[in-house]
TIKEKOL-349682 format. One record per residue (C-alpha): residue number from 1; residue in three letters; x, y, z. Coordinates in steps of 0.05 Angstrom, whole numbers. Layout:
<rs>
{NUM,"ALA",{X,Y,Z}}
...
</rs>
This chain:
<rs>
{1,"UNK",{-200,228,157}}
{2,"UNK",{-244,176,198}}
{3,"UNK",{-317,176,186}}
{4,"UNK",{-379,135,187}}
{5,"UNK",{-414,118,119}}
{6,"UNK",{-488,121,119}}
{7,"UNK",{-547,99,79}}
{8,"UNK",{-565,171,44}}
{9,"UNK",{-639,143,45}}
{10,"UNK",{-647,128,110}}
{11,"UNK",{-584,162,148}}
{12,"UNK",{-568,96,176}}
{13,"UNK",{-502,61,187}}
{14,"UNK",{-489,29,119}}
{15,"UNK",{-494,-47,132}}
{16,"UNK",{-423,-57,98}}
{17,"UNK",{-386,-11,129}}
{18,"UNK",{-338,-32,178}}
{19,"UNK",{-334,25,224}}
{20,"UNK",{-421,9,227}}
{21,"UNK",{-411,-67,236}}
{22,"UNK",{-364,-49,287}}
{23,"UNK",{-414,1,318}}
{24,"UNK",{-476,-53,319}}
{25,"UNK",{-428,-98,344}}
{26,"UNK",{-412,-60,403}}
{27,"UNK",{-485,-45,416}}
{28,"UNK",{-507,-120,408}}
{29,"UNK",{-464,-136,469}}
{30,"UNK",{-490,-81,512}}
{31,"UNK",{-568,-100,490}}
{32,"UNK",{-540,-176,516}}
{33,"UNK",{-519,-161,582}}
{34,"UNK",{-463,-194,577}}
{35,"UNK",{-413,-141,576}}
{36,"UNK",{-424,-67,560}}
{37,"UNK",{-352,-53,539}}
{38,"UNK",{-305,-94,505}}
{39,"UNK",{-236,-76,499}}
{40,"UNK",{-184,-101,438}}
{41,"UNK",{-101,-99,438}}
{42,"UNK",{-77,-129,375}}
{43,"UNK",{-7,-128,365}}
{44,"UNK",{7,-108,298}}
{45,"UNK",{79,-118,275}}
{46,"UNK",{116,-98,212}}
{47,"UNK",{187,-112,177}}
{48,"UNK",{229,-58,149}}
{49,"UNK",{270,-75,93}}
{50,"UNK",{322,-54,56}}
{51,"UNK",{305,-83,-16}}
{52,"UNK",{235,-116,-44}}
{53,"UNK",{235,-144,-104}}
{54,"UNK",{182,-179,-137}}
{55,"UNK",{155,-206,-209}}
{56,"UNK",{107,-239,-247}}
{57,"UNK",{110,-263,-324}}
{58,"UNK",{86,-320,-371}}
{59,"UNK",{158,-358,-354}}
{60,"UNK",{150,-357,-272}}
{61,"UNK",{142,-308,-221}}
{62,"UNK",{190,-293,-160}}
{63,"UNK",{198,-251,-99}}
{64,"UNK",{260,-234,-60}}
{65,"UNK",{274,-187,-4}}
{66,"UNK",{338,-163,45}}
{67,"UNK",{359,-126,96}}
{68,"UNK",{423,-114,129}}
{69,"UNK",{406,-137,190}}
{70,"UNK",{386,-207,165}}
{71,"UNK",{423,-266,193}}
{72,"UNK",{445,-288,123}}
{73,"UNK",{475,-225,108}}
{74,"UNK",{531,-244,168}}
{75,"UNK",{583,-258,111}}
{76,"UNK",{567,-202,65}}
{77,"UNK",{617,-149,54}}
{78,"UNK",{601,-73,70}}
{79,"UNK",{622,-12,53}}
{80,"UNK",{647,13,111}}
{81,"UNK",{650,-60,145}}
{82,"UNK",{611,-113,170}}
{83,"UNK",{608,-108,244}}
{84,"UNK",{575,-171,248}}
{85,"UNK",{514,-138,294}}
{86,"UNK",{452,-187,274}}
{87,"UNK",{403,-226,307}}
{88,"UNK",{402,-297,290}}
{89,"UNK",{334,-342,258}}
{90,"UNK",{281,-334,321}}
{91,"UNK",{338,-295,356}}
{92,"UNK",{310,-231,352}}
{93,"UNK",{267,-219,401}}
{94,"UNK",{279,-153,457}}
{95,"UNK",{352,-141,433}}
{96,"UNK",{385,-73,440}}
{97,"UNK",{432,-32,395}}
{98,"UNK",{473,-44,352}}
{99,"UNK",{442,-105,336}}
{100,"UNK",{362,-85,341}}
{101,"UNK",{389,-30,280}}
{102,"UNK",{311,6,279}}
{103,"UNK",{312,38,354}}
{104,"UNK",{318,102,326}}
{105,"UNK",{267,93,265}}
{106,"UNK",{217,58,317}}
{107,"UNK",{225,118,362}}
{108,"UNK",{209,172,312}}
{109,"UNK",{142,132,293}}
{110,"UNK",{136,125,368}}
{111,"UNK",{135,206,370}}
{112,"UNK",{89,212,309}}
{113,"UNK",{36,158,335}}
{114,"UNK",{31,200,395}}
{115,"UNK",{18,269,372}}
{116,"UNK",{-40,231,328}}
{117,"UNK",{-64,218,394}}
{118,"UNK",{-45,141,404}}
{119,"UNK",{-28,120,468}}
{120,"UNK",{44,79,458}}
{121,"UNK",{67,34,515}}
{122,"UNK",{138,3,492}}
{123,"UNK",{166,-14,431}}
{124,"UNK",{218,-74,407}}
{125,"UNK",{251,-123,356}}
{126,"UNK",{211,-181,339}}
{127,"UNK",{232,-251,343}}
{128,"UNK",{248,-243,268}}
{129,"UNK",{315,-232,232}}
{130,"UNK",{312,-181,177}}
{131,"UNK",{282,-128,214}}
{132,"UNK",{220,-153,246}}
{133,"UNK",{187,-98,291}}
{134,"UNK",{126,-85,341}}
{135,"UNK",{100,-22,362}}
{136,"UNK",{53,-38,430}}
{137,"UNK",{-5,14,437}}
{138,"UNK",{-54,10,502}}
{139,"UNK",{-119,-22,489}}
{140,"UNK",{-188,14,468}}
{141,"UNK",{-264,-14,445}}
{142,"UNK",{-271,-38,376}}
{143,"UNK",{-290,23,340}}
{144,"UNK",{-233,60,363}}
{145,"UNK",{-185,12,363}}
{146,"UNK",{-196,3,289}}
{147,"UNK",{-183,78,275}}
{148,"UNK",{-115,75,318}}
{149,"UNK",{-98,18,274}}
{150,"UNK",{-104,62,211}}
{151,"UNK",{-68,108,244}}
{152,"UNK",{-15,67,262}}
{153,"UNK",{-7,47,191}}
{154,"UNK",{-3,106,165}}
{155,"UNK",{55,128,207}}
{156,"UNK",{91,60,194}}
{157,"UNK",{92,77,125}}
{158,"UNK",{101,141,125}}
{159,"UNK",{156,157,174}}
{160,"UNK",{193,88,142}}
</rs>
């Protein structure tokens, strides 16, 4: 669900909502002149891990994660073999299968994204090791891009 929240006195955009800073954003730079659409493409990347552990008491805290694809996991031993398929430090980015291991995963989010109505133009690794990954969607004004986003994170987590 996407909505607007308003001011129940005065039906108004509610001055602290994002979606209505957003809004009166857009509409300042129309009532400048200067533009009367502006369009926004982040690139929002994401990791996928296999274990995250964290934790926090009077003696310390720590936090630790993994993934089989990480570069200092080239030495482990796995069930089933080690075929050695991982992308180095900063040697990540654009690889294929075997060694980009999330094609598939990226795909099905891919599939999801776009019956929620995002448009998706390519998807890859990241420079990363441990499973670094970008999903690229086209570009869209602020108000809209915003929703995609939530969107978009929604499916990440969901479909991972």
């Amino acid at each position: 669900i996407r909505c607007d929240i308003v001011e129940p006195s005065t039906m108004e955009g509610y001055e602290r909502d994002p979606r209505s800073v957003a809004r009166r954003a857009e509409e300042f730079l129309k009532s400048t002149g200067i533009g009367d659409t502006c369009f926004f493409g982040p690139e929002p990347e994401f990791f996928l891990f296999d274990d995250v552990r964290f934790h926090t008491d009077m003696a310390g805290s720590f936090y630790k994660i993994d993934s089989s694809e990480a570069k200092w996991n080239s030495g482990e031993e796995f069930e089933g073999g080690n075929m050695a398929h991982r992308p180095g430090v900063k040697g990540g980015y654009f690889p294929v299968p075997p060694v980009d291991s999330a094609h598939d995963i990226r795909a099905a989010m891919c599939l999801v994204m776009e019956e929620m109505g995002l448009v998706i133009e390519a998807h890859h690794h990241e420079v990363a090791t441990a499973g670094q990954n970008e999903i690229a969607c086209q570009f869209n004004t602020l108000v809209k891009k915003a929703d995609e986003i939530q969107v978009y994170k929604y499916v990440v987590h969901n479909v991972a």
